[in-house]
py3Dmol code that shows the C-alpha trace and the ligand (Angstrom):
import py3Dmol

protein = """\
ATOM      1  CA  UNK A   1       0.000   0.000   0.000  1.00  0.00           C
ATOM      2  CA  UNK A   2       1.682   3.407  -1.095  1.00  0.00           C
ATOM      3  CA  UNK A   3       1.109   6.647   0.908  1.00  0.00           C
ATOM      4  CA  UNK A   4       3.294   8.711  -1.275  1.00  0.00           C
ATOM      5  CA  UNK A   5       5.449   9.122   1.669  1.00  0.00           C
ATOM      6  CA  UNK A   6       8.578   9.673  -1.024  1.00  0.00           C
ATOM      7  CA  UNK A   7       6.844  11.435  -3.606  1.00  0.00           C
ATOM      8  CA  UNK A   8       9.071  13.981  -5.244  1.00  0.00           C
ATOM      9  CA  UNK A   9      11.870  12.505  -3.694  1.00  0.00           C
ATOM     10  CA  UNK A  10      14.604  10.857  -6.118  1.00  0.00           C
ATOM     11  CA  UNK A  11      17.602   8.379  -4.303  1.00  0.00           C
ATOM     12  CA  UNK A  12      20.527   5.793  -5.327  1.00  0.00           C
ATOM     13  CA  UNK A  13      19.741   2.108  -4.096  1.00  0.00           C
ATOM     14  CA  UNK A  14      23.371   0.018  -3.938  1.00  0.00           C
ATOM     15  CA  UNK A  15      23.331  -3.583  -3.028  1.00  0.00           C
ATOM     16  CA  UNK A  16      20.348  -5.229  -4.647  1.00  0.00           C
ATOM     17  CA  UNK A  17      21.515  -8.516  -5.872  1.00  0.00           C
ATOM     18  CA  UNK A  18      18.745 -11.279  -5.758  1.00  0.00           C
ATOM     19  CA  UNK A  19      15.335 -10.767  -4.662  1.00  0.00           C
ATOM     20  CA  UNK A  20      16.208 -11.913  -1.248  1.00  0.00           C
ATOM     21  CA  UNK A  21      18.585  -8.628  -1.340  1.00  0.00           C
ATOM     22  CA  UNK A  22      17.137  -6.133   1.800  1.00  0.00           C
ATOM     23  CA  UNK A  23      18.096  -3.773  -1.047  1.00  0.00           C
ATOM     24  CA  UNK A  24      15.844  -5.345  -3.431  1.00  0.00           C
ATOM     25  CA  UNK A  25      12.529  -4.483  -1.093  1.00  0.00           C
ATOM     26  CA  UNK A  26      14.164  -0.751  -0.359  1.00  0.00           C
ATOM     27  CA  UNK A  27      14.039  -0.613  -4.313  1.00  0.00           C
ATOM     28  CA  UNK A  28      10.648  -2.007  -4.581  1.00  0.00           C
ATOM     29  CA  UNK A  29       9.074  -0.335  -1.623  1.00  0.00           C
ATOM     30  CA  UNK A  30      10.603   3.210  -2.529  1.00  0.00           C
ATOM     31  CA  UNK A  31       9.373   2.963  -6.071  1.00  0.00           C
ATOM     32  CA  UNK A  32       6.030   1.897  -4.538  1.00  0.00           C
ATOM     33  CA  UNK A  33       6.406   4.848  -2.246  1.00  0.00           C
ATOM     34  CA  UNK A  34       6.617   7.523  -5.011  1.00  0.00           C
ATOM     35  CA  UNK A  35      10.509   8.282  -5.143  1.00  0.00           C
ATOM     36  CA  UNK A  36      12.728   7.739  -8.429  1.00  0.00           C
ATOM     37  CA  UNK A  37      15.610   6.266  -8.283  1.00  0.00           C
ATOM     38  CA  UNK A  38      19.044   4.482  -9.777  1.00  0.00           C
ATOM     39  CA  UNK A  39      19.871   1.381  -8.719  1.00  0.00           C
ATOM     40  CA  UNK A  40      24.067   1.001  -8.490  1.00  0.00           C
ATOM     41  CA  UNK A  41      25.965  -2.250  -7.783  1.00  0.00           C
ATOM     42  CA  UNK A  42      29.342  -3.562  -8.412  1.00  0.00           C
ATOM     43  CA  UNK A  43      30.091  -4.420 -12.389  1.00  0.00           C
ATOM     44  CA  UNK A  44      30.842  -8.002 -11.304  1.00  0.00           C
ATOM     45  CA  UNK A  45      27.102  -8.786  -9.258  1.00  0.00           C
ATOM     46  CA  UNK A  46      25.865  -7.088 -12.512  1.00  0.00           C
ATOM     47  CA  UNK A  47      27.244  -9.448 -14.245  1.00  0.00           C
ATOM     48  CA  UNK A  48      24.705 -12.077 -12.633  1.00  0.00           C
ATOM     49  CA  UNK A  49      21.856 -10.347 -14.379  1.00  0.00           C
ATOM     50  CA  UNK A  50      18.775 -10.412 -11.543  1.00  0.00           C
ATOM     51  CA  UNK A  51      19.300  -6.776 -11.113  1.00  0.00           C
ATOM     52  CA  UNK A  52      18.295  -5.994 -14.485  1.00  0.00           C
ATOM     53  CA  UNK A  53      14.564  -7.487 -13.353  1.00  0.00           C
ATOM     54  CA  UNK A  54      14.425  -4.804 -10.729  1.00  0.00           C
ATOM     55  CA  UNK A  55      15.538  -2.496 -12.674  1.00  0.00           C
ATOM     56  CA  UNK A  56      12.592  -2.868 -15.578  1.00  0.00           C
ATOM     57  CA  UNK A  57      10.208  -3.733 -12.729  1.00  0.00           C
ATOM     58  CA  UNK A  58      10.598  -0.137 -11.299  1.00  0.00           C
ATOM     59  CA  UNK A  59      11.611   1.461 -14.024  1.00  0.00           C
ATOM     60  CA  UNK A  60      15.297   2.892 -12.881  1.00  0.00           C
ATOM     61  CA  UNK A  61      18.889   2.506 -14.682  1.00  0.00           C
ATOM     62  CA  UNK A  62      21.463   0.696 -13.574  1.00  0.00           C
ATOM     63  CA  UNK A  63      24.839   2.486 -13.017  1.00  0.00           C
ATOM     64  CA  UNK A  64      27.296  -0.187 -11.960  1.00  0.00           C
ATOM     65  CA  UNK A  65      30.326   1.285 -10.029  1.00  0.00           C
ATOM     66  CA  UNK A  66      32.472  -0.937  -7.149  1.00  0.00           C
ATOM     67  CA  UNK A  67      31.804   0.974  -3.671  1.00  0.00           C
ATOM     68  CA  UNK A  68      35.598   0.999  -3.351  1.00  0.00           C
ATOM     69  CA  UNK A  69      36.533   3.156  -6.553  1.00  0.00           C
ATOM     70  CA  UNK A  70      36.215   6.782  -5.935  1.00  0.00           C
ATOM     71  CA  UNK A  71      36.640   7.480  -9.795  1.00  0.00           C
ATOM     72  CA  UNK A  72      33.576   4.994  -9.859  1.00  0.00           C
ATOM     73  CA  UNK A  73      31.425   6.608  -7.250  1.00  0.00           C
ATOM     74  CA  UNK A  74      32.278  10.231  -8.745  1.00  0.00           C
ATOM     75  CA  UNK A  75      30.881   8.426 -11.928  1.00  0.00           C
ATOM     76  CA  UNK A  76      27.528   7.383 -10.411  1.00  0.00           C
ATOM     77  CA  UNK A  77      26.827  10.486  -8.572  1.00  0.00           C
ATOM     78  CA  UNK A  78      27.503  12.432 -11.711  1.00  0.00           C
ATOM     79  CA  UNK A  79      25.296  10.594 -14.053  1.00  0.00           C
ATOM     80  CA  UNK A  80      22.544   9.569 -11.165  1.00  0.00           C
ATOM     81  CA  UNK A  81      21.701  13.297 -11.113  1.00  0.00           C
ATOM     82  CA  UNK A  82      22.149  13.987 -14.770  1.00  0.00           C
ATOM     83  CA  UNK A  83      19.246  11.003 -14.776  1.00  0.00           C
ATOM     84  CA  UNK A  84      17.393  13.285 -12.179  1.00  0.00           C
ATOM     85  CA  UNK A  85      17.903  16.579 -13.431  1.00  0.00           C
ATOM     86  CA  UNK A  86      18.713  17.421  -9.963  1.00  0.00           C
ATOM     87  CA  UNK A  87      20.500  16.929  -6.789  1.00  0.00           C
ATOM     88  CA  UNK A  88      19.637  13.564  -4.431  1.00  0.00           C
ATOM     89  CA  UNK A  89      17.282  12.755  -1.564  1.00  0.00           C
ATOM     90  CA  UNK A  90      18.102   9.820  -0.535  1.00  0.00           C
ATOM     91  CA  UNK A  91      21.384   7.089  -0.559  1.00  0.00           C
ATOM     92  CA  UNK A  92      21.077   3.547   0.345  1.00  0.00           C
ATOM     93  CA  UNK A  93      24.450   1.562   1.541  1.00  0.00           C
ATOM     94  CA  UNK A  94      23.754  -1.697   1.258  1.00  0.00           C
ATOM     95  CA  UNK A  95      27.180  -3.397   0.623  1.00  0.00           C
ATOM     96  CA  UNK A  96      29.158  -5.891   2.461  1.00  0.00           C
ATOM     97  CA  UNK A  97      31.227  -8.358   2.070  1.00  0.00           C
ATOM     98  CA  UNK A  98      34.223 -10.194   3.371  1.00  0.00           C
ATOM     99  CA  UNK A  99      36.928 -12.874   2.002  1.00  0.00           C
ATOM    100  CA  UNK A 100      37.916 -14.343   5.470  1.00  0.00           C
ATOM    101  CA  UNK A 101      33.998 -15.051   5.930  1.00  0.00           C
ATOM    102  CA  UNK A 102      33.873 -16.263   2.435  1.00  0.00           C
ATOM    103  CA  UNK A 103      36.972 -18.647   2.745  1.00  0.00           C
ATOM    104  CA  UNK A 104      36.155 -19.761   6.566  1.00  0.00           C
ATOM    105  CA  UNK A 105      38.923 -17.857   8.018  1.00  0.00           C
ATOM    106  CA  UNK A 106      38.883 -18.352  11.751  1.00  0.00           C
ATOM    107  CA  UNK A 107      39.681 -15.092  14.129  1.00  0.00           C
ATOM    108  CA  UNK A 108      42.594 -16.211  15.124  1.00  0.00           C
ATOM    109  CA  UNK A 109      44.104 -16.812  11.608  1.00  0.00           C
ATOM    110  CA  UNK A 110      42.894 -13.643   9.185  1.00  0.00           C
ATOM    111  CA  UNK A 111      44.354 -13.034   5.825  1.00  0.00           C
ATOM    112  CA  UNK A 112      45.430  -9.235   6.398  1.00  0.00           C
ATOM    113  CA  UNK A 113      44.652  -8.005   2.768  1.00  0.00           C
ATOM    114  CA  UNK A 114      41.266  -9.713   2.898  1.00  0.00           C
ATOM    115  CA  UNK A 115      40.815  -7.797   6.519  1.00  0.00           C
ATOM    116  CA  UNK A 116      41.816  -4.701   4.826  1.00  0.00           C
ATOM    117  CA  UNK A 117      39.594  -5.208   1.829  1.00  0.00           C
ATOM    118  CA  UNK A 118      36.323  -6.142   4.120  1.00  0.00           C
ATOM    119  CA  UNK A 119      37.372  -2.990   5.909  1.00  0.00           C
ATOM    120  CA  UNK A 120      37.380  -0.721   2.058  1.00  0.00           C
ATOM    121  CA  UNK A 121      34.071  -2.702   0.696  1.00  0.00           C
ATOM    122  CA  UNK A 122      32.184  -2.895   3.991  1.00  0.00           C
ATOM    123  CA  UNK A 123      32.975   0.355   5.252  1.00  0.00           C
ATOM    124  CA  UNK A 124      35.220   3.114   3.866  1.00  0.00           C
ATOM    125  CA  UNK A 125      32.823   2.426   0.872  1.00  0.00           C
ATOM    126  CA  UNK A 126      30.093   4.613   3.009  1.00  0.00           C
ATOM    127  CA  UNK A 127      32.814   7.449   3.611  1.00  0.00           C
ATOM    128  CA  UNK A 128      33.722   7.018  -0.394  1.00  0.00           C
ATOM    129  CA  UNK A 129      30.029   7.659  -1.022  1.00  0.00           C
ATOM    130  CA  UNK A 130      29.680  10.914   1.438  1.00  0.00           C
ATOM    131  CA  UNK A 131      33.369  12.435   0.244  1.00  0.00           C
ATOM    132  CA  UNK A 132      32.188  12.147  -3.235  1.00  0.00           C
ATOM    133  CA  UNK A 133      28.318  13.451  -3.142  1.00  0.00           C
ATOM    134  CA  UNK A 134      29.817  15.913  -0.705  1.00  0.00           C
ATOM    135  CA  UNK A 135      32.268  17.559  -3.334  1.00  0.00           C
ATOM    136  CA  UNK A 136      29.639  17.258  -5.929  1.00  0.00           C
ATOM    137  CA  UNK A 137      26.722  18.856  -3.708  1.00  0.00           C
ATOM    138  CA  UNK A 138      24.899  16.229  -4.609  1.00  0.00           C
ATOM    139  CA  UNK A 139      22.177  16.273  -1.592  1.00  0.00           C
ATOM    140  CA  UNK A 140      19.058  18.525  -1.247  1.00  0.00           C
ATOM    141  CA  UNK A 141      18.695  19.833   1.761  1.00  0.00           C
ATOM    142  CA  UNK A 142      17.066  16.992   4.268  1.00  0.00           C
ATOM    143  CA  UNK A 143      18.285  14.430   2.533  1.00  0.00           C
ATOM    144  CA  UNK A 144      18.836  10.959   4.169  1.00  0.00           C
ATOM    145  CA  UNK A 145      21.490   8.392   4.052  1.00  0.00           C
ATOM    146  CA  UNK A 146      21.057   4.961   5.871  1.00  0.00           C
ATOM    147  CA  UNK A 147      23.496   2.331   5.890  1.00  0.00           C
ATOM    148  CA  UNK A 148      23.251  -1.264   7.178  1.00  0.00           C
ATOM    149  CA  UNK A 149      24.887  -2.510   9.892  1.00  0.00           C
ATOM    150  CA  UNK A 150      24.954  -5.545  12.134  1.00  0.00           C
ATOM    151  CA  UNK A 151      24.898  -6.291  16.534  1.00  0.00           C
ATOM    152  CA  UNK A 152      28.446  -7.065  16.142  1.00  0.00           C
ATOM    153  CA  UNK A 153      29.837  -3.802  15.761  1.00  0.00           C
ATOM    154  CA  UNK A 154      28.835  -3.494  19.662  1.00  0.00           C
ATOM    155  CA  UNK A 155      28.983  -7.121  20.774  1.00  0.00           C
ATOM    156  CA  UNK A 156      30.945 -10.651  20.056  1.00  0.00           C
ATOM    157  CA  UNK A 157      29.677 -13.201  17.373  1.00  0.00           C
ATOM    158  CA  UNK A 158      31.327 -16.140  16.720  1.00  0.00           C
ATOM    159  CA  UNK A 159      32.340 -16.450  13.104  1.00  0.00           C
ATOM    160  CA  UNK A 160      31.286 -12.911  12.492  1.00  0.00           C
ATOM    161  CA  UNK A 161      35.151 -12.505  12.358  1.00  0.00           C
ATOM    162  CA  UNK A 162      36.206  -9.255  10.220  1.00  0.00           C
ATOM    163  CA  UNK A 163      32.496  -8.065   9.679  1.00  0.00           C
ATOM    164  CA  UNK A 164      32.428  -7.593  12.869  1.00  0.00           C
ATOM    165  CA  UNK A 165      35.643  -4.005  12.828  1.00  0.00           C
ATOM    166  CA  UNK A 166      33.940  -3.108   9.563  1.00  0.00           C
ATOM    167  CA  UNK A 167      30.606  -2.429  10.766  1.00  0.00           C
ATOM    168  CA  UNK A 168      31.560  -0.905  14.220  1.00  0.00           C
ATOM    169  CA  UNK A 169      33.590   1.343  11.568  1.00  0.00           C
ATOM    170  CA  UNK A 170      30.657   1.866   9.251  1.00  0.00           C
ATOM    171  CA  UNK A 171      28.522   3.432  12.500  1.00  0.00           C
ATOM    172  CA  UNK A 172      31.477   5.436  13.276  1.00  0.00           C
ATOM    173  CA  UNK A 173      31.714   7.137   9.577  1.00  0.00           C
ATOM    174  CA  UNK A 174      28.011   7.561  10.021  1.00  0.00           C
ATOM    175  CA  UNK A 175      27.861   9.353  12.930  1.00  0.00           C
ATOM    176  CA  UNK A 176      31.067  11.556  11.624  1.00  0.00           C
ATOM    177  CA  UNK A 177      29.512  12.485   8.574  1.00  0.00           C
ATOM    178  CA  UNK A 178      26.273  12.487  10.174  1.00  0.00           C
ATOM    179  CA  UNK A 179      27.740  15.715  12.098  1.00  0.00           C
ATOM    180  CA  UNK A 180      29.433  16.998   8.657  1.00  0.00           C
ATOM    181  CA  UNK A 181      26.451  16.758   6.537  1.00  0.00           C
ATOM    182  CA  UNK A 182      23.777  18.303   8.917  1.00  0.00           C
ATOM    183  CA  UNK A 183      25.989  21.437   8.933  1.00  0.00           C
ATOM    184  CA  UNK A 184      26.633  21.841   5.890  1.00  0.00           C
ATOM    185  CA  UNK A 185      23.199  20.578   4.032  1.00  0.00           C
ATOM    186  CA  UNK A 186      20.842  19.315   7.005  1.00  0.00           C
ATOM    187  CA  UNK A 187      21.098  15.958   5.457  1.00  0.00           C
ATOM    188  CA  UNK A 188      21.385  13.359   7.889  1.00  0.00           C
ATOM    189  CA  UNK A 189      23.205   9.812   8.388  1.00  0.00           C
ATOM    190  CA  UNK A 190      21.914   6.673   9.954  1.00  0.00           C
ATOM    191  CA  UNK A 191      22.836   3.245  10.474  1.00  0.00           C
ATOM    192  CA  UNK A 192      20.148   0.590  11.047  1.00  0.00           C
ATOM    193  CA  UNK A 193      21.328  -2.912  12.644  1.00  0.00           C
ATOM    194  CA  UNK A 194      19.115  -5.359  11.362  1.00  0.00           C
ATOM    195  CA  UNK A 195      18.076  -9.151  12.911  1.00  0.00           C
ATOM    196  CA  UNK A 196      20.019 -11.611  11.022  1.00  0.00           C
ATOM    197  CA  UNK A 197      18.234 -12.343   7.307  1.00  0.00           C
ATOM    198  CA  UNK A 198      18.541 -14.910   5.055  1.00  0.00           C
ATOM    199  CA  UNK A 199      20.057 -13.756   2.019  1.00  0.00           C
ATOM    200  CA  UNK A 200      23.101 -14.286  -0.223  1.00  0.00           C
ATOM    201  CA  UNK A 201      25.456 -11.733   2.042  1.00  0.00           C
ATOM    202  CA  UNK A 202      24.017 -13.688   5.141  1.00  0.00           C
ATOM    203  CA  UNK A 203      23.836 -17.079   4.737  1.00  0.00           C
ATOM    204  CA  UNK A 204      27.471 -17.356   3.639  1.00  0.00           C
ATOM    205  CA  UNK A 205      28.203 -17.154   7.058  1.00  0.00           C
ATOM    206  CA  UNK A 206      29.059 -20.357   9.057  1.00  0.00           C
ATOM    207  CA  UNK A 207      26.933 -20.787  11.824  1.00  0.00           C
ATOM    208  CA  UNK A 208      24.215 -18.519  10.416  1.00  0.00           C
ATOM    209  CA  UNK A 209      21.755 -20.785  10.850  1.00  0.00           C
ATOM    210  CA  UNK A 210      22.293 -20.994  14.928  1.00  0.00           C
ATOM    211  CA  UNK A 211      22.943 -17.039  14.698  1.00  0.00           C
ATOM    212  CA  UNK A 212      19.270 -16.848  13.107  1.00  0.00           C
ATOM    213  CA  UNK A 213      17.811 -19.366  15.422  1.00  0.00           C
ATOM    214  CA  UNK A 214      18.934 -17.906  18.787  1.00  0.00           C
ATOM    215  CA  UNK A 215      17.936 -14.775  17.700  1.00  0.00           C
ATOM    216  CA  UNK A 216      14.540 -15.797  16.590  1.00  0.00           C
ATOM    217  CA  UNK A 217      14.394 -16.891  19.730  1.00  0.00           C
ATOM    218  CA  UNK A 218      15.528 -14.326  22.169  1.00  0.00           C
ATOM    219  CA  UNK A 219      13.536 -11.264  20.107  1.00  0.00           C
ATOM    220  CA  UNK A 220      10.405 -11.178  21.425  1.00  0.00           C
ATOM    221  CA  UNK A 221       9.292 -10.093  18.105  1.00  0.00           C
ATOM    222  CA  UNK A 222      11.076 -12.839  16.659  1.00  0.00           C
ATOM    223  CA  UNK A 223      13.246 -11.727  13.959  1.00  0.00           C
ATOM    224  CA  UNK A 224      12.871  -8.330  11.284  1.00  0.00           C
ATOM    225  CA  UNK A 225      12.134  -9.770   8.201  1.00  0.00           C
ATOM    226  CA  UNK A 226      13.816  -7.310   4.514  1.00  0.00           C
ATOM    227  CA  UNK A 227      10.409  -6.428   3.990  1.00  0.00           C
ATOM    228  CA  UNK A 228      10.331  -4.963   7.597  1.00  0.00           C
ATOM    229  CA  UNK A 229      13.932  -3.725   7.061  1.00  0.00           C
ATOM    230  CA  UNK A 230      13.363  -1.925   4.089  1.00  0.00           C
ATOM    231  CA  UNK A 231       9.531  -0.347   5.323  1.00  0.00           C
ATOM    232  CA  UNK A 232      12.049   1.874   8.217  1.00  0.00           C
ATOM    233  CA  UNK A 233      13.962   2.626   5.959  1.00  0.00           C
ATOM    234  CA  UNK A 234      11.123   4.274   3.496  1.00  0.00           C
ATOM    235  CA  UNK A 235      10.180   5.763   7.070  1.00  0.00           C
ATOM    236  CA  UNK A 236      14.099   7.390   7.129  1.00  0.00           C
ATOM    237  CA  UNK A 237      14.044   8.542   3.591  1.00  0.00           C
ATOM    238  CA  UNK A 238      10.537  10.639   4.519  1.00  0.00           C
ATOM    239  CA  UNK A 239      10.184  13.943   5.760  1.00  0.00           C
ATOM    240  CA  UNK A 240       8.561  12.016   9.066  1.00  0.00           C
ATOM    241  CA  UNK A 241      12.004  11.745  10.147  1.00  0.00           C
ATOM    242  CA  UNK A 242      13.973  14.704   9.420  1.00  0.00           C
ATOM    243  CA  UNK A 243      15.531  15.509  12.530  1.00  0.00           C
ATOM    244  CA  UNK A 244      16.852  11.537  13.271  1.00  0.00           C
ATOM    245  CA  UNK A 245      20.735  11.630  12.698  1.00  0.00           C
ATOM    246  CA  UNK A 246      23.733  10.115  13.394  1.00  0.00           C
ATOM    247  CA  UNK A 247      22.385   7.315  14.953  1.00  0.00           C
ATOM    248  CA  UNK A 248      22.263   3.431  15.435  1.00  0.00           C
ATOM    249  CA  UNK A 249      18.869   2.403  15.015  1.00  0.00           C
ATOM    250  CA  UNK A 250      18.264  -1.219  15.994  1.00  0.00           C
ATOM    251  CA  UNK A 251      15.771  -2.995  13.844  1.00  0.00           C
ATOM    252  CA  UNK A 252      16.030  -6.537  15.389  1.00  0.00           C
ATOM    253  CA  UNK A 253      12.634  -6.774  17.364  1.00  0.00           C
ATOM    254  CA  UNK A 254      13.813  -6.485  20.363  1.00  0.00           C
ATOM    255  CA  UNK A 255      16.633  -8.960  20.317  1.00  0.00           C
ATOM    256  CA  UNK A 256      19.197  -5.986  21.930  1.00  0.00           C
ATOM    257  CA  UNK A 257      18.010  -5.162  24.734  1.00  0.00           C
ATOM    258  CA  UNK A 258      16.619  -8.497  25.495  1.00  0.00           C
ATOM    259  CA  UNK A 259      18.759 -10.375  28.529  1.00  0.00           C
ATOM    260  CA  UNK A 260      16.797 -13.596  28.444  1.00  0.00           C
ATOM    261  CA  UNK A 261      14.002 -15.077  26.964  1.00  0.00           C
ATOM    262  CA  UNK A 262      11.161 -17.660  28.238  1.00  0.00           C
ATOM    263  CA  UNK A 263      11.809 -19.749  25.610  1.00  0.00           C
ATOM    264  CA  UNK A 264      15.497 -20.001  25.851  1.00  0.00           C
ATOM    265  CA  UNK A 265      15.441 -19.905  29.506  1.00  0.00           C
ATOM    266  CA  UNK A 266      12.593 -23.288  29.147  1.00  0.00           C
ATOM    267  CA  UNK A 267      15.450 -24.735  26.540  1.00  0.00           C
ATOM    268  CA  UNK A 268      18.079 -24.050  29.452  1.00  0.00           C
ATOM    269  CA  UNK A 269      16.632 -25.245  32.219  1.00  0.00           C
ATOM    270  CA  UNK A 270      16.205 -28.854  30.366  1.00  0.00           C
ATOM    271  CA  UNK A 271      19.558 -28.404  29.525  1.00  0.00           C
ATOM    272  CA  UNK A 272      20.174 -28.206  33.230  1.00  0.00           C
ATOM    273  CA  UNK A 273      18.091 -31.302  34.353  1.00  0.00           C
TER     274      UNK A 273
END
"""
ligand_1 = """\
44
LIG
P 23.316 -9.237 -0.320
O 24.372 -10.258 -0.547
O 22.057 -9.392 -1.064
O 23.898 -7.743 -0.523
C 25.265 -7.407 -0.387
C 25.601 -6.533 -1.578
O 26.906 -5.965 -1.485
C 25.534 -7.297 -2.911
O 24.589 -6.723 -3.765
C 26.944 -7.151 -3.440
O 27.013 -7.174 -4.869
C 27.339 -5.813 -2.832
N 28.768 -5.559 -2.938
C 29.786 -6.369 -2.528
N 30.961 -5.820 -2.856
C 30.711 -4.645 -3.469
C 31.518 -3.601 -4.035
N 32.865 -3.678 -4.025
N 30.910 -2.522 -4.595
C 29.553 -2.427 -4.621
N 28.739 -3.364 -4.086
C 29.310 -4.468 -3.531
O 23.016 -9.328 1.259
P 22.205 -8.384 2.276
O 22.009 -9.204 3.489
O 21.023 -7.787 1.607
O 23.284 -7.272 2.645
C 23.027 -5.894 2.603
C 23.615 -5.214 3.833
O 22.883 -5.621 4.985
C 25.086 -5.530 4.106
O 25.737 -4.367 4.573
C 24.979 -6.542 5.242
O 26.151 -6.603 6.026
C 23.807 -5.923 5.996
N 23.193 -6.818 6.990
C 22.805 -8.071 6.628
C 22.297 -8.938 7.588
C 21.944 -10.342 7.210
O 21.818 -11.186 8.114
N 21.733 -10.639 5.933
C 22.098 -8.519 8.999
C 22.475 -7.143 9.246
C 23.023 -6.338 8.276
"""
view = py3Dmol.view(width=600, height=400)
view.addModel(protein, "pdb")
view.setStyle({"model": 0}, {"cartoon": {"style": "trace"}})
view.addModel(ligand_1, "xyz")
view.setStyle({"model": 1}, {"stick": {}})
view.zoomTo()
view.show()
């Protein structure tokens, strides 16, 4: 159901990869929502086609450009508002990815160039983003930016290994630009920390499956499905939100602030018999 909440409003979407992509639904629901928009992801996911089914289903181009390139940001930013005819509302970072996750690195034994690489896709790639729009005034004023992020940037998950320093990095740029941007342009800067989802980025985890599970569990909202994911971020995209900044916004149904639950403290006390 639209209510026009980003009518007028124009944004870039990065990230969408497969239809289980929380970048995918942002896409979708935005589009639904009112707003315009160019969808941007690196060359090589384009190569894997689905995105060009978003793309014709909501009716944006496709500017591929690697989050880590500033030439190729500069690039996007340039010809996403030559597309527009005018400056940008709204930027979703959606982009992570790490090879010591990908090759089952344990903590203990990380391949340094893949750390620093995790580090430049997961995270710099957000500062790459601001630097760039920021030298092209490329926001309107009260523009939005959210990026996502993950618990682990505040607490310990096994396996989470490298993810974990990129997105305690990622809310860090966030809140730093955050500060920059509102000066300058009143745009602001979020980071929402989503429940565990099952898509590509995700399940290539090991262990994801008990991550998901226990945090099914413990939320007494059970987990925040994309759909869910992406509806707060249409809500921090709209004008209903224009004085949230520089913040970490959990989206995990509770799971945060949650010390025990009833059903893992029924699983535990068997466990005790
Ligand atoms: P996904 O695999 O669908 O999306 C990750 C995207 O990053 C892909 O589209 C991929 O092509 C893109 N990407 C990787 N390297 C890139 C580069 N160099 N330049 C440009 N794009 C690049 O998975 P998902 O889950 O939708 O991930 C989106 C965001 O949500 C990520 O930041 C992830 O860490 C975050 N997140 C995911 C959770 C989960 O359990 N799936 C939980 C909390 C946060």
């Amino acid at each position: 159901m639209s209510n026009n909440l980003l009518a007028g409003k124009v944004g870039i979407i990065s990230g969408a990869l497969n239809d289980k992509s929380i970048a995918w639904k942002v896409a979708q629901k935005a589009h639904e929502q009112g707003a315009r928009i160019v969808l941007t992801n690196a060359p090589l996911a384009m190569r894997m086609g689905e995105i060009k089914t978003l793309a014709a289903e909501i009716d944006a181009p496709i500017i591929p450009a690697d989050a880590t390139s500033v030439e190729e940001l500069d690039k996007l930013f340039t010809e996403a508002q030559g597309h527009f005819g005018g400056k940008i509302d709204f930027l979703l970072h959606s982009i992570g990815m790490s090879a010591n996750i990908r090759k089952g690195k344990s903590y203990g034994d990380l391949d340094y160039k893949f750390f620093q690489q995790t580090l430049d896709v997961s995270a710099l790639s957000l500062h790459k983003m601001l630097a760039v729009a920021e030298k092209q005034d490329a926001f309107n004023e009260w523009g939005s930016v959210v990026a996502l992020s993950y618990i682990a940037a505040q607490r310990a998950f096994l396996d989470y290994t490298d993810m974990a320093q990129a997105k305690a990095v990622l809310e860090s740029i966030a809140r730093s630009y955050g500060q920059r941007l509102g000066h300058q342009r009143k745009v602001r800067v979020n980071t929402v920390s989503q429940s565990p989802t099952k898509t590509t980025a995700g399940t290539g985890i090991a262990g994801f499956n008990a991550f998901y599970e226990y945090a099914q569990k413990m939320s007494p909202l059970g987990n925040a499905p994309a759909e869910s994911c992406a509806d707060y971020c249409i809500s921090l995209f709209s004008d209903l939100t224009r004085y949230v900044t520089m913040q970490n916004l959990m989206h995990d149904g509770g799971f945060s602030t949650t010390g025990i639950s009833q059903e893992m403290a029924d699983l535990m006390e068997k466990a005790g018999e």
